[in-house]
N, C-alpha and C positions, 0 to 999 in steps of 0.2 A: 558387195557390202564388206568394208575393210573394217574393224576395230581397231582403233587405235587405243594403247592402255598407257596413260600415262604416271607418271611417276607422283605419289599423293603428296603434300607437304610433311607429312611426317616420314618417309623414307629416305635414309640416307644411299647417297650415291652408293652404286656399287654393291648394296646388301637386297637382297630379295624382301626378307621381311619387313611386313610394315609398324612401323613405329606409332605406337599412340600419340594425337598432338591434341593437348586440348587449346581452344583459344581461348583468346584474353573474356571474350563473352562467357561463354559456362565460367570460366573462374568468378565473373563478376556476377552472375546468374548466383552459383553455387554461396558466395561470401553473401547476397544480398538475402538469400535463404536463412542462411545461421542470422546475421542480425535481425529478421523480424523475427527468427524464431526466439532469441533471449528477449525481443520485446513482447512477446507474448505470456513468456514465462514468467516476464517482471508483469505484467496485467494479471495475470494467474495467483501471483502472488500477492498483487496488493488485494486481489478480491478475499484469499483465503485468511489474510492476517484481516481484515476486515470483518469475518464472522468469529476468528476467534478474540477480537475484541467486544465483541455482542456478547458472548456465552462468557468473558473471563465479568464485560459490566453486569450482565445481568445473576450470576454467580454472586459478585460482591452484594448485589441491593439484597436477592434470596438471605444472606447471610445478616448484612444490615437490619434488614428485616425482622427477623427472630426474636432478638435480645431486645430490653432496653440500655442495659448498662454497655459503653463503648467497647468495640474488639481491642482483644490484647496483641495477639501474634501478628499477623499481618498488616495489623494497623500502624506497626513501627514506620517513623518518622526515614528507617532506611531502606524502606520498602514501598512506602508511601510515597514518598516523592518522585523517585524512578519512574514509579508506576504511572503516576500522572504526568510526567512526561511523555512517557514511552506513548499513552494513550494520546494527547495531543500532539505530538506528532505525527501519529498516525493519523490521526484525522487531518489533519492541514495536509499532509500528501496527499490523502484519499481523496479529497475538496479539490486539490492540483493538479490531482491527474484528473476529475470531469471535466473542470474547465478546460484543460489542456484537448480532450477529447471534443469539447464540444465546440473548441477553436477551428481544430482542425476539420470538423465535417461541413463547418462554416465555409471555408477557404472555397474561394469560386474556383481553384486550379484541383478542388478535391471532385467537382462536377462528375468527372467521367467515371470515376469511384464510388459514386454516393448511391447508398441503395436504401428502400425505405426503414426504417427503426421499427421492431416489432415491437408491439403494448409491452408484453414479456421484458425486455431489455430497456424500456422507457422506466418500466417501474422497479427494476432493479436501481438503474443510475438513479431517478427519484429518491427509493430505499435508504441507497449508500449515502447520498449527499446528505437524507436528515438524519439518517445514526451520525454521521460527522459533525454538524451541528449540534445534536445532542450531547455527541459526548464532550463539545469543546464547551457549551454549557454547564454542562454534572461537573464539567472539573474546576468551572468558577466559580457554581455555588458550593464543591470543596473547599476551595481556596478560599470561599471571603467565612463559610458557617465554623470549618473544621475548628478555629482557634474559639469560637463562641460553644462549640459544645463540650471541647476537651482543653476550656480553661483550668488551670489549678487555681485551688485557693487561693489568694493573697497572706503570705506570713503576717502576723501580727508582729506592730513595730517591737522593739525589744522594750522600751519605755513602757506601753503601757501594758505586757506582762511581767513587769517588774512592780507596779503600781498595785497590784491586787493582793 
C-alpha cells in the first residue's frame, strides 16, 4: 500500500506549507448569505416601522380624543404634513411588500421552497395589510375633514364694517 500525497491547489511549488484556496463557490455561498441576510434586515425593518406607526396612530387619536377644541403643537401645518406623508408611504410599501411576498410563494419555480404558512404568520400578514389600508384611509379622511374642522372665519368685507 503506497500513499501517494499530492500537491493541493492551494500550495505553491516548491513551499511545503499549504496555502488557503477558497473557491469561487464558498465566495458565491458566502456573498449569497449577506444578501439574504440585508433582505431580512429590510423585512425586520419594515415589520418594526409598522408597529411604530400603530402606537405613533393610535397615540395621535388617544390625544384627539381628549379635547374638543383642535391641537395646537403638533397639529402645525409643518408637522402635519410630513407626517402624513411619512404614514402613507409607509403603508403603500408595507401593501408592496405582501404583494411582492405573496407573488413570489406563488411562483411555480418557488415549489421546492414552499412550506406550509402557519395561522400565526397568515394573521400577522392579514393584520399588516388592514393597518395599511387603515391608515391610507385615516389620512383621507384627514385630508378631505382637516380644512372643514380648522376652517377660519371668513373676514368681513371691508364695506360692510365701514356701513355700521
Amino acid at each position: 500500500m503506497s500513499t501517494h500525497l499530492q500537491d493541493s491547489p492551494g500550495q505553491l511549488a516548491g513551499h511545503s506549507e499549504p496555502q488557503p484556496a477558497i473557491s469561487a463557490r464558498v465566495r458565491i455561498i458566502g456573498f449569497t448569505g449577506i444578501v439574504f441576510a440585508v433582505l431580512q434586515s429590510a423585512c425586520a425593518a419594515v415589520l418594526a416601522l409598522s408597529g411604530l406607526r400603530v402606537a405613533i396612530g393610535l397615540t395621535a387619536l388617544a390625544a384627539a380624543g381628549g379635547t374638543f377644541a383642535p391641537a395646537a403643537g403638533l397639529h402645525q401645518d409643518a408637522i402635519r404634513i410630513p407626517m402624513l406623508i411619512l404614514g402613507g408611504l409607509g403603508a403603500v410599501i408595507n401593501i408592496a411588500v405582501l404583494i411582492r411576498v405573496w407573488r413570489l410563494r406563488a411562483l411555480a419555480s418557488a415549489g421546492w421552497r414552499r412550506r406550509e404558512i402557519g395561522a400565526k404568520e397568515r394573521r400577522s400578514e392579514r393584520l399588516q395589510l388592514v393597518l395599511a389600508l387603515l391608515t391610507i384611509l385615516l389620512i383621507g379622511a384627514e385630508v378631505v375633514t382637516h380644512p372643514m374642522v380648522h376652517r377660519t372665519r371668513p373676514t368681513a368685507p371691508a364695506a360692510a364694517v365701514s356701513n355700521s
